[in-house]
Structures are given as C-alpha cells and as structure tokens.
C-alpha positions in Angstrom: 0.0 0.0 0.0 1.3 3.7 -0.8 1.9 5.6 1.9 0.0 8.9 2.6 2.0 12.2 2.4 0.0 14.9 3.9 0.2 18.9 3.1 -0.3 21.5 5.6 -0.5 24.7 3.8 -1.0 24.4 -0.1 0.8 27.4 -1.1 3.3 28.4 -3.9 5.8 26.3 -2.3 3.0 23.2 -1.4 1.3 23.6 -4.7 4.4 22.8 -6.4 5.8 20.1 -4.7 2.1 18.2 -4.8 2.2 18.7 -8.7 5.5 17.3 -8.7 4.5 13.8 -7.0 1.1 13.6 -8.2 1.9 12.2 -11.6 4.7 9.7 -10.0 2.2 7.5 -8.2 4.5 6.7 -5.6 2.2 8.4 -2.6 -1.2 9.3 -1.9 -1.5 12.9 -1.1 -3.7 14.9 1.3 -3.5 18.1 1.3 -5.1 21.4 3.9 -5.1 25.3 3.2 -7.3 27.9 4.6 -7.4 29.0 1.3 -10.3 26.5 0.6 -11.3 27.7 -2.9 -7.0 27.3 -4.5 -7.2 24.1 -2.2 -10.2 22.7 -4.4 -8.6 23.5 -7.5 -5.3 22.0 -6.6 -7.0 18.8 -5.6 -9.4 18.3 -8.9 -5.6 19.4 -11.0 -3.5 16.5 -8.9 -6.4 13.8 -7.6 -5.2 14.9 -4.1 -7.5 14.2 -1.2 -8.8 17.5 0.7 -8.5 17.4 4.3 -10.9 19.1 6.7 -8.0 20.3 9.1 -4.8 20.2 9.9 -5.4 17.5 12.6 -6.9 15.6 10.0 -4.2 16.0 8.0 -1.7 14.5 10.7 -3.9 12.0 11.2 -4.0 10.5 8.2 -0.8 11.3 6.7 2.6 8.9 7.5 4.1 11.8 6.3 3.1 15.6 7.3 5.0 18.2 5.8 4.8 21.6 7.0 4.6 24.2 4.7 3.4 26.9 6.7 5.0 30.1 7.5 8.1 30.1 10.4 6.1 32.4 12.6 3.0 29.4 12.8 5.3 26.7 13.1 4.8 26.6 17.2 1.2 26.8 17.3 0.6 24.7 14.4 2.9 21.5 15.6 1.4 22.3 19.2 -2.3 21.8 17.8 -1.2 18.4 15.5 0.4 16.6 18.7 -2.7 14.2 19.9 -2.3 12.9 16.1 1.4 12.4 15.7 2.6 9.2 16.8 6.1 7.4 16.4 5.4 5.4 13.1 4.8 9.4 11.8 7.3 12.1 9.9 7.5 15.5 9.9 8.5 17.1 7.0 9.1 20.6 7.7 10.1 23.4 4.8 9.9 26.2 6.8 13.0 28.6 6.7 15.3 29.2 10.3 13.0 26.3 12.1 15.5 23.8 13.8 15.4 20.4 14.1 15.5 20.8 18.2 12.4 23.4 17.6 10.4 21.2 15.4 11.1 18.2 18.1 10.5 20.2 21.1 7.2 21.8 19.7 5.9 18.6 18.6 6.4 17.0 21.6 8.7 14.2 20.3 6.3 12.3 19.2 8.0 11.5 16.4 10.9 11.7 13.8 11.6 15.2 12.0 13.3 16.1 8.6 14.1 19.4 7.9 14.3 20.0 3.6 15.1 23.5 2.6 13.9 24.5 -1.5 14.7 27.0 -3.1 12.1 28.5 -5.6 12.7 27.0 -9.1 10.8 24.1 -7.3 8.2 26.2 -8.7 8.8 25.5 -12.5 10.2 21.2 -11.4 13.6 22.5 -11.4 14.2 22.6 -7.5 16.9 22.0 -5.5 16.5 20.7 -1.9 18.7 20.1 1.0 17.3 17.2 3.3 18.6 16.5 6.9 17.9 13.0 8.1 19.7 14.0 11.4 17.1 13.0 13.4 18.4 9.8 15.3 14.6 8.6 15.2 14.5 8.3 11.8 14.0 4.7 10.2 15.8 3.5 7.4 12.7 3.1 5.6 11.9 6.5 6.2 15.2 8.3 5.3 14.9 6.4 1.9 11.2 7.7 1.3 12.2 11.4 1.5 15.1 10.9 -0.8 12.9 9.1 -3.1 10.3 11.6 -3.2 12.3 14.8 -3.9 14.8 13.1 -5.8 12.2 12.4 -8.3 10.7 16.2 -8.4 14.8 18.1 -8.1 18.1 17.5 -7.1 18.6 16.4 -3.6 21.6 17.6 -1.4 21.3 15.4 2.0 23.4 17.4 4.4 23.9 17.6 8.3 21.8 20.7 9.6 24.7 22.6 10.7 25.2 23.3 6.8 21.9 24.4 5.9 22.8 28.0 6.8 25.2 27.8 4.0 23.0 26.0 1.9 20.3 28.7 2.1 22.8 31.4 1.9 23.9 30.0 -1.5 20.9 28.2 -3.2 18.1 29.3 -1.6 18.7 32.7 -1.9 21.1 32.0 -5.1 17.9 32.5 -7.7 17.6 36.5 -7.0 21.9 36.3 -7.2 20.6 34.8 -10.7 17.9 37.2 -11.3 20.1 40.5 -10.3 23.0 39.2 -12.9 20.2 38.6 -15.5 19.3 42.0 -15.1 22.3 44.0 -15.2 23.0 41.6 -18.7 20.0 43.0 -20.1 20.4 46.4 -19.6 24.0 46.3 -20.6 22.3 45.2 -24.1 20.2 48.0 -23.8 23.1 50.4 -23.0 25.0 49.1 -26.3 21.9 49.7 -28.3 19.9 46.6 -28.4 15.9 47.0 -27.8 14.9 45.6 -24.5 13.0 43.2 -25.5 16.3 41.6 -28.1 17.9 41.8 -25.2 16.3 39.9 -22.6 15.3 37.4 -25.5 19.5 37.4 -26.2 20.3 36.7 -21.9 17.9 34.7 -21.8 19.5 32.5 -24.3 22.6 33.2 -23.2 22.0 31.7 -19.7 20.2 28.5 -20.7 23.0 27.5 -23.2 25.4 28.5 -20.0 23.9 26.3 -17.8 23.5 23.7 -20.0 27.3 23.7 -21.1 28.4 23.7 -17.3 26.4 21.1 -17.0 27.1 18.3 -20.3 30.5 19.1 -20.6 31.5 17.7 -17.1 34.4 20.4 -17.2 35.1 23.0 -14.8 33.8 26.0 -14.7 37.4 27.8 -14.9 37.9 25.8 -18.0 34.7 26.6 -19.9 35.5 30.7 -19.2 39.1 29.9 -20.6 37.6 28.5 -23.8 36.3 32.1 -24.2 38.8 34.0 -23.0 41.2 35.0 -26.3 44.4 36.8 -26.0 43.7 40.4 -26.0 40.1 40.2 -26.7 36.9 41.2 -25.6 36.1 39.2 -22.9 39.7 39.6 -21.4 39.1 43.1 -21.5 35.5 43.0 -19.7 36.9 40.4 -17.0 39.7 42.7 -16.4 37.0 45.7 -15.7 34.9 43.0 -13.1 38.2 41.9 -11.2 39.2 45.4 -11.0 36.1 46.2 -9.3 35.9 42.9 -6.9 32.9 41.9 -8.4 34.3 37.9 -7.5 35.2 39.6 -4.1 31.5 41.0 -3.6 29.6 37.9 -4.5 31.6 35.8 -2.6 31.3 38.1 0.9 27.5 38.4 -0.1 26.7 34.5 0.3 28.9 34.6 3.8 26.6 37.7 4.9 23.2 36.1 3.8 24.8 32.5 5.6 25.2 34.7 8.6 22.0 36.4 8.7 20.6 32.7 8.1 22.4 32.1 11.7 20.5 34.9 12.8 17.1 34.2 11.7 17.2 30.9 13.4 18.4 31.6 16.8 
C-alpha cells in the first residue's frame, strides 16, 4: 500500500511540490489550506485528497509536511500533537526552524526532517537540502524522503549545521541569478539593443550557460578559458569586473546572507 504524504499549507511552495508527486504514483496525497477555494482546484488538477484540518491531516498522513510560514510553526505543531505518533514524519520546509524546535514543539512524538527549497521548485527544477539528522528516523523512512524529492529536483542530503550555508547560497542564489540577469539586459540596452532583443539574447545566453556547465563535465574555470582570447573582448571586460571585486562581492555576499541565516534561526 502507498503511503500517505499529507500537506499543511498548499501554497506556492505546497502547490508545487504536490504537482511534482502527483503524476509519480508513488504516494497518496492529502492536502489542507485555509485557502479553501485554491485548495479545491489544486485537488481536482492532482487527484489529491482535501482534508478538513490540519489534525486531519496528521492523522492520516505517514508523512506531514509543514509548509506553513516560520512564525506558525509553534502553534501549528502544538495543535497536531494528539495525532502524531512514532510510526509518523514530519516534513518541515519552513526557513530558520530547527530540528530541536520542530522536536520540542511537537512534543517528540516523532521523527523530524528538515528540507530547505529553493524557488525553481516552482517551474520542477528545485533543488532541496534534506537533513535525516534525526536519530529517530527509520531507514525506511530516510529512503522515502530521498525518493520523493529526488524524483521532483536534485537532492543535497546534508547535516543541519550546513543548511545555513546551503540557504545562503541556493536558496537565496535565484535572485543572485535574477540580479546578474538583469544587469546583462540592460547592458544590451546600453549598447543599443531594444529591450525586448535583449532579454530574449540573456535569456539564451544563460540557458545555453547552464547547459554547457552542465554536459560538458568540465570545470567551470575551464569553460570561461575557452572564451577567454588573448587580448580580446572578454579579457578586456573580465579585467573591468576583477578590478572592481565583483568575484570579491559575491563571494562576501553569500557569507553575509549564511550569517544572517544564523541569525534568523536563533
């Protein structure tokens, strides 16, 4: 028999993951939101099964993951307690919310996995850091959450004391993304392209990147070498960027959002 993974909060983040697993067949889903009208369609889109509240949710869920917002987390796990039970697992998604927390405010009652997304989960292009710290955890367990977002993204298991760096560089990573994209497409518009040639150009531009990075197996040093002529172009513009520490500033910016991270969570 499948096992039942349960949703508490059906939201971007929610919504995406449950469209993810709904076509693999390898759980039944359940699924909560307040929002009872998006939780409705959702359900009719993915065959999920609508729970009545959260408690239900808990209760009939072998999995329960949490996809509320960090400031509910307390009240929520408080309210699921007389439902969890050791054979249960929560899945938890919420940003800066320990392991210890997520134990403590659930009353132990069972196992705990912390997965952190970031948000091309939203277009099934995810990444996700799992932490199967939890020494309560069974085997059979551990190997279900793997499965599961290993078949919607790429899975990073890691211990929880690198999550901080793991949100500092992936989960806030897509606006790094997004802020580069920019600034490429109004360079083009500086040089004299229409804005619209040149997004269409970056766009392009970044897709074949990626995609080179990630077929040719080489790395990334080597692949900006292969571009990189003797008294060219792009020596010339790589020159400008190392002059003004632009390697420098990104670097120090993913230490000071990994720091803030520390902060959040205390």
């Amino acid at each position: 028999m499948a096992p039942v993974v349960g949703f508490i909060g059906t939201g971007n983040m929610g919504a995406a993951i449950i469209r993810g697993l709904s076509p693999l067949g390898k759980a039944d889903l359940l699924g909560f939101d307040l929002n009872a009208a998006k939780l409705a369609e959702l359900a009719a889109e993915t065959g999920m099964a609508v729970a009545k509240s959260p408690l239900d949710v808990a209760t009939g869920a072998d999995y329960v993951v949490l996809c509320v917002k960090p400031q509910h987390m307390r009240e929520v796990l408080e309210a699921l307690r007389p439902a969890l039970a050791k054979g249960k697992c929560l899945v938890s998604i919420a940003a800066g919310i320990t392991q210890e927390k997520l134990a403590a405010w659930s009353g132990g009652r069972c196992p705990v996995v912390r997965i952190m997304p970031n948000t091309p989960a939203l277009v099934g292009a995810g990444s996700y850091a799992v932490c199967l710290d939890d020494a309560k955890l069974a085997e059979a367990q551990k190997s279900l959450v793997l499965e599961l977002f290993s078949a919607i993204g790429k899975t990073f298991p890691l211990p929880e004391k690198d999550f901080d760096a793991f949100t500092a560089l992936s989960g806030s990573g897509p606006a790094y993304v997004m802020y580069f994209m920019e600034a490429l497409i109004e360079s083009g518009v500086y040089v004299g392209l229409s804005r619209a040639l040149s997004t269409d150009i970056v766009m392009e531009l970044l897709r074949g990147s990626v995609k080179m990075g990630i077929e040719s197996g080489q790395h990334a040093s080597l692949l900006r070498e292969m571009v990189t002529s003797p008294a060219g172009t792009t020596i010339e513009a790589l020159l400008h960027l190392d002059r003004s520490a632009v390697r420098a500033a990104i670097i120090e910016a993913v230490a000071m959002a990994r720091d803030r991270s520390i902060e959040l969570g205390r």
